[in-house]
SETI-571123 format. One line per field, with one value per residue (C-alpha): residue number from 0; residue in three letters; x, y, z. Coordinates in nm, 2 decimals. Example, Ala and Ser with C-alpha at 12.3 -4.5 7.8 and 13.67 -1.06 7.14 Angstrom:
n c(0	1)
res c(ALA	SER)
east c(1.23	1.37)
north c(-0.45	-0.11)
up c(0.78	0.71)
***
This chain:
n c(0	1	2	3	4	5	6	7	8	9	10	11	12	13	14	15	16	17	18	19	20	21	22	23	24	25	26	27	28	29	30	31	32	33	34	35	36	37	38	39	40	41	42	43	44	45	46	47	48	49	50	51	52	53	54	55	56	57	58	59	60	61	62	63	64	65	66	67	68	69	70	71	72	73	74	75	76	77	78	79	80	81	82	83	84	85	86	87	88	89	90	91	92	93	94	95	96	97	98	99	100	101	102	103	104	105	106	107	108	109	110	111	112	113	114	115	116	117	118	119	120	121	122	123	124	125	126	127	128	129	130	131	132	133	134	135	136	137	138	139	140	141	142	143	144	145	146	147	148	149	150	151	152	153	154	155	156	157	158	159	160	161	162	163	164	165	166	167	168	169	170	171	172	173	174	175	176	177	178	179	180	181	182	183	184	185	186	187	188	189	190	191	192	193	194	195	196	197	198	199	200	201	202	203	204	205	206	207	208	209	210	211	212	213	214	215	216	217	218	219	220	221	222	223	224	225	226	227	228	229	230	231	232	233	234	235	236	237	238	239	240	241	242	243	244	245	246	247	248	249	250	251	252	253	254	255	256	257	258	259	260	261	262	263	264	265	266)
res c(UNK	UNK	UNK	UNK	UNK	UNK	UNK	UNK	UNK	UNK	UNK	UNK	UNK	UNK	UNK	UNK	UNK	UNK	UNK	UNK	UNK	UNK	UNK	UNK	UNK	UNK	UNK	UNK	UNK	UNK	UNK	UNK	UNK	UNK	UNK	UNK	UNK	UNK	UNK	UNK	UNK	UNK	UNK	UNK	UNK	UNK	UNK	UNK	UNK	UNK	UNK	UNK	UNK	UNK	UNK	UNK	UNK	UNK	UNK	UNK	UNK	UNK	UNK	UNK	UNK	UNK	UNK	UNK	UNK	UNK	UNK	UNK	UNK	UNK	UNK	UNK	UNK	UNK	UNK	UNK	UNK	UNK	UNK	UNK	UNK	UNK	UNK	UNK	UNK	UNK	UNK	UNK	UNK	UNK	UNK	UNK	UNK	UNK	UNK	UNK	UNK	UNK	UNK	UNK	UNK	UNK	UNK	UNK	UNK	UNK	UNK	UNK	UNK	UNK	UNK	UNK	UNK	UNK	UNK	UNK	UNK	UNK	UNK	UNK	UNK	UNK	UNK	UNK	UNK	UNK	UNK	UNK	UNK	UNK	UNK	UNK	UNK	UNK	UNK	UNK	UNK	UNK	UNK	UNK	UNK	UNK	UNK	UNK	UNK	UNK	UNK	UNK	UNK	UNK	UNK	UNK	UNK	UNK	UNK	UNK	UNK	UNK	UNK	UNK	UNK	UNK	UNK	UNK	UNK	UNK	UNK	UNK	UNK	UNK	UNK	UNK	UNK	UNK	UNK	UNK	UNK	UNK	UNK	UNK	UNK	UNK	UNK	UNK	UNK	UNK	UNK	UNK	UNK	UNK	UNK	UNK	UNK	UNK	UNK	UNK	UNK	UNK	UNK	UNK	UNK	UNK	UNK	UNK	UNK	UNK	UNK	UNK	UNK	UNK	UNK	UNK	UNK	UNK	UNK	UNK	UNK	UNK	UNK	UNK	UNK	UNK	UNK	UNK	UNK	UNK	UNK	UNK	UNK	UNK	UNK	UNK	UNK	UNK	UNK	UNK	UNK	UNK	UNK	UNK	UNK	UNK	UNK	UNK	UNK	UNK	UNK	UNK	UNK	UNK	UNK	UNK	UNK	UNK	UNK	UNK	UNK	UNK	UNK	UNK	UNK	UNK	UNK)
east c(0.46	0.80	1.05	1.40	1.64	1.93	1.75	1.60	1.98	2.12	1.81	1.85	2.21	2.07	1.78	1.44	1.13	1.15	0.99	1.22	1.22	1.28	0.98	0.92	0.92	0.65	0.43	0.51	0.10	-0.14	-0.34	-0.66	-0.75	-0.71	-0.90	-1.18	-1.28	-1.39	-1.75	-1.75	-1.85	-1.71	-1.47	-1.13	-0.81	-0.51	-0.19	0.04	0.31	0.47	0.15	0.02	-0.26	-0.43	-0.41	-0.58	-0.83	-0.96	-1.04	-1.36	-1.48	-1.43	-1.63	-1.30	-0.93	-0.72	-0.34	-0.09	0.22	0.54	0.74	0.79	0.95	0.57	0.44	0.68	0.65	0.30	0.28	0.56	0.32	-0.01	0.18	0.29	-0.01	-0.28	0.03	0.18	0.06	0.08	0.43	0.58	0.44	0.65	0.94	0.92	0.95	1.21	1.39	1.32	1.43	1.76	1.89	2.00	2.02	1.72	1.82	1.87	1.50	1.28	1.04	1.14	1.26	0.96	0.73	0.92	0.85	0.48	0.53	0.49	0.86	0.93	0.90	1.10	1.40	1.37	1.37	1.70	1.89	1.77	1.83	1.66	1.81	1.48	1.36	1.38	1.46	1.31	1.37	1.35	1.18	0.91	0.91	0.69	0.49	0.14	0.06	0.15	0.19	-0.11	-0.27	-0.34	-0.68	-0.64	-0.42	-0.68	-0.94	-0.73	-0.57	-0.98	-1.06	-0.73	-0.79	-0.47	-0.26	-0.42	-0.47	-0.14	-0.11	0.24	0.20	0.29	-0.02	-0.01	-0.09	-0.31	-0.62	-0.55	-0.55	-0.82	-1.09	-1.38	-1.47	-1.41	-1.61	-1.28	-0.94	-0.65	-0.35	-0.18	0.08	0.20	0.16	0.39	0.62	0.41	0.39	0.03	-0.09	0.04	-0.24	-0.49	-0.44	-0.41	-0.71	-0.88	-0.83	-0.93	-1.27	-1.44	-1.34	-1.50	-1.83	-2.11	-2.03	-1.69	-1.42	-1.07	-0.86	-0.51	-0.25	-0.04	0.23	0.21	0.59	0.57	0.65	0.45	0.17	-0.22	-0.26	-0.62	-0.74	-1.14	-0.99	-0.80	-1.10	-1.31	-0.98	-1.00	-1.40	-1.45	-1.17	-1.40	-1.72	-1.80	-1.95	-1.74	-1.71	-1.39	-1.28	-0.96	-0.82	-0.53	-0.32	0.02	0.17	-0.02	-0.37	-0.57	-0.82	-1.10	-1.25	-1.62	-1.79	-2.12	-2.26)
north c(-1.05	-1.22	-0.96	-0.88	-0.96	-0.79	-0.44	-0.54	-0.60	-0.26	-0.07	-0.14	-0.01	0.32	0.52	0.68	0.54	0.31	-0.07	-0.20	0.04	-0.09	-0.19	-0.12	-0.42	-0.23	0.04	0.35	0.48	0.43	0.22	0.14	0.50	0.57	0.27	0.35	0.56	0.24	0.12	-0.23	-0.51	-0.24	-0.29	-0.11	-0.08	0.03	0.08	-0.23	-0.07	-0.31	-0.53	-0.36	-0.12	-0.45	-0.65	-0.42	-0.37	-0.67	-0.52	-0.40	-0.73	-0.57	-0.73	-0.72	-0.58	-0.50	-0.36	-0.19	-0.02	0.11	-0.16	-0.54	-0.53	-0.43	-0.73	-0.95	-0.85	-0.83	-1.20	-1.30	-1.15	-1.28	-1.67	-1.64	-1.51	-1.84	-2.06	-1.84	-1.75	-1.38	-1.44	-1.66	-1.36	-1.10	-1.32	-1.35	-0.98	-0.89	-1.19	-0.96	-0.68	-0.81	-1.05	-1.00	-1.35	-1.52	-1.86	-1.73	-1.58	-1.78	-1.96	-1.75	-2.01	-2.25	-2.02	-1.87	-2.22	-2.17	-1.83	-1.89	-1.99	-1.63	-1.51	-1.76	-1.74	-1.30	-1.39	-1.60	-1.38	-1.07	-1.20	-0.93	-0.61	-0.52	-0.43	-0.10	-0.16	0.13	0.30	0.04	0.27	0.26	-0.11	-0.33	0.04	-0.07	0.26	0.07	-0.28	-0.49	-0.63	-0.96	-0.91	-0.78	-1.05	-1.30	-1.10	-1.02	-1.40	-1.55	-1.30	-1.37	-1.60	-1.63	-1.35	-1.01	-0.92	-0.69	-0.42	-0.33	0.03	0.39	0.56	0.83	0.47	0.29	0.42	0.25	-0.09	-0.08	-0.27	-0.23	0.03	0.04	0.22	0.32	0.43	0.41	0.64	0.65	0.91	0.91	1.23	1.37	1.31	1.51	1.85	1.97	1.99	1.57	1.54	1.63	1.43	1.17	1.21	1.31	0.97	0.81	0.94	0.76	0.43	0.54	0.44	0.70	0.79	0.63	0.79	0.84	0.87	1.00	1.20	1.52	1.66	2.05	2.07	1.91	2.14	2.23	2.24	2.37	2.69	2.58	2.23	2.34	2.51	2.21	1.99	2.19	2.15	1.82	1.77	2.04	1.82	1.52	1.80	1.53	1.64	1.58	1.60	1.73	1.68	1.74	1.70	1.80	1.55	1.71	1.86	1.62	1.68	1.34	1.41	1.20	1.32	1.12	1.08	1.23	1.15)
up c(-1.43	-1.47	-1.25	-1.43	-1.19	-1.38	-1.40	-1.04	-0.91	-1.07	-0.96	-0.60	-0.61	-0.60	-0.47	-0.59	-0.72	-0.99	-1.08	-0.80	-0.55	-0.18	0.00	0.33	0.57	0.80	0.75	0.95	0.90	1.19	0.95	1.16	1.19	0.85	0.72	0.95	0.67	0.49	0.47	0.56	0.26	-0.01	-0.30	-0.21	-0.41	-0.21	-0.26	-0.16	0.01	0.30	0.24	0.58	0.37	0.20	0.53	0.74	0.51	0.54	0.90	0.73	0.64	0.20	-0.08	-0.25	-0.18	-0.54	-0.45	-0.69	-0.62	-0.86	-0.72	-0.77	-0.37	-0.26	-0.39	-0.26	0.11	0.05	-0.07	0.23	0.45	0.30	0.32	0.69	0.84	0.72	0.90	1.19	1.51	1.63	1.80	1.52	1.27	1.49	1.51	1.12	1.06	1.30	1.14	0.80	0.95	1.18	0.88	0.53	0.44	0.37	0.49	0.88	0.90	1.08	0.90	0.58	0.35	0.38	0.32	0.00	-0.11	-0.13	-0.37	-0.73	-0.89	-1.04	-0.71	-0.53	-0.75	-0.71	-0.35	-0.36	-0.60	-0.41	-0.09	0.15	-0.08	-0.17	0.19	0.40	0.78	0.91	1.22	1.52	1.75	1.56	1.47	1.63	1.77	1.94	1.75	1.37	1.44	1.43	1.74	1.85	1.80	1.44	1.36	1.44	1.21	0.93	0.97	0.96	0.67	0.46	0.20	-0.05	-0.22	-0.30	-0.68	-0.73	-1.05	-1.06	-1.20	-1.15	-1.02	-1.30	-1.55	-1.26	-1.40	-1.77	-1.60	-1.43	-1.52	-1.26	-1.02	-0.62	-0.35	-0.17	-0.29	-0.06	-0.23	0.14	0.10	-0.26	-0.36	-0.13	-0.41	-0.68	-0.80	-0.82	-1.20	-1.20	-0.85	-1.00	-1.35	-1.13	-0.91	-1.20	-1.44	-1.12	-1.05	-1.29	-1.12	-0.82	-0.72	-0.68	-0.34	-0.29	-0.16	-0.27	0.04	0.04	0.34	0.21	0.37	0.51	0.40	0.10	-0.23	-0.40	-0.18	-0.28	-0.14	-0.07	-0.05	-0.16	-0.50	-0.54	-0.53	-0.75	-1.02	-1.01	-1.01	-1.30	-1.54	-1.58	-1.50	-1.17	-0.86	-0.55	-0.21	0.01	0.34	0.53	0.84	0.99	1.21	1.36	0.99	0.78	0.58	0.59	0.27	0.13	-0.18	-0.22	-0.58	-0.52	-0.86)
***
């Protein structure tokens, strides 16, 4: 999983998804509702994101916790973050990410560079020639939110239940189900297919299925606004069940002008 810093370096020049799309520092989800969802001691895969969605998973005390994302930049917050926590405490971890978010130069974050050096080499030298590029600094009145951020409490949880780097698959989600090579009671696709037209949803959710435990759950959020948009969420389900001729489950909520849905494997 050697990056290309060349391509990584002209990618970042401009916007859109791609294998080197900026990561966000933070996640701007309320994670611990969402991951309330999860049955505790389960297998989850989740999408990697800031390297928030893995870490509060482990909220759940998981089995297992697999990550993939389209982007390199996801895996190396994620790893950043999954290095500090084991040798920060809570207010050194917060320091460490507004450092992230404040500075563009690596070598003025605090605590940064010394725990770049425990990242394998690839990594470290993407880091250095990066140099903070492949990061988002998203709005700062939502950074550090008590509604996002993690609490002290959950830092200690996640921090006791942390034990070295998640498994990462750097893939597209259309070509995440061809690498997979077990199954997971709970799938956390966050808010990707806000991004999607609806015939490429349901190959998606389709392929995926059969890496779902019976009864596991896919989980995923879907913008009201977003275009194109199912005209009705239980016809959408029954699409995606009858292509693999599975059984499943639907459930949506609605939260302000998002649909939270969790489609469950019933068989």
């Amino acid at each position: 999983m050697k990056p290309d810093i060349k391509t990584a370096k002209e990618c970042l020049e401009n916007w859109g998804f791609s294998e080197y799309s900026k990561a966000y520092i933070m996640t701007n989800e309320v994670l611990r509702l969402s991951v309330k969802n999860i049955p505790t001691k389960s297998d989850i895969l989740t999408v990697a994101g800031s390297g928030d969605h893995p870490l509060f998973c482990l909220l759940r005390e998981p089995k297992s916790v697999d990550t993939f994302d389209v982007s390199y930049n996801a895996k190396v917050i994620m790893d950043i973050k999954t290095s500090a926590i084991p040798k920060l405490p809570f207010a050194g971890y917060r320091n460490l990410l507004n450092g992230l978010y404040e500075e563009y130069d690596i070598k003025d974050i605090y605590e940064l560079p010394e725990i770049i050096k425990t990242l394998p080499a690839e990594e470290q030298e993407y880091i250095e020639q990066i140099n903070g590029k492949g990061f988002i600094r998203s709005d700062m009145t939502l950074f550090f939110s008590p509604y996002l951020f993690m609490q002290k409490k959950e830092y200690e949880q996640i921090r006791k239940r942390l034990h070295g780097p998640f498994n990462f698959i750097w893939t597209d989600i259309t070509s995440l189900h061809a690498k997979l090579n077990k199954t997971y009671d709970f799938m956390h696709l966050s808010n990707i297919f806000d991004y999607m037209g609806i015939q490429k949803i349901i190959y998606v959710l389709s392929s995926l299925v059969p890496y779902v435990n019976n009864g596991g759950k896919i989980y995923f959020e879907y913008g009201m606004n977003s275009e194109p948009k199912p005209k009705n969420f239980h016809n959408f389900c029954s699409d995606v069940s009858n292509k693999y001729n599975q059984e499943l489950k639907f459930r949506v909520k609605y939260d302000g002008n998002r649909k939270k849905c969790i489609l469950q494997r019933t068989r």
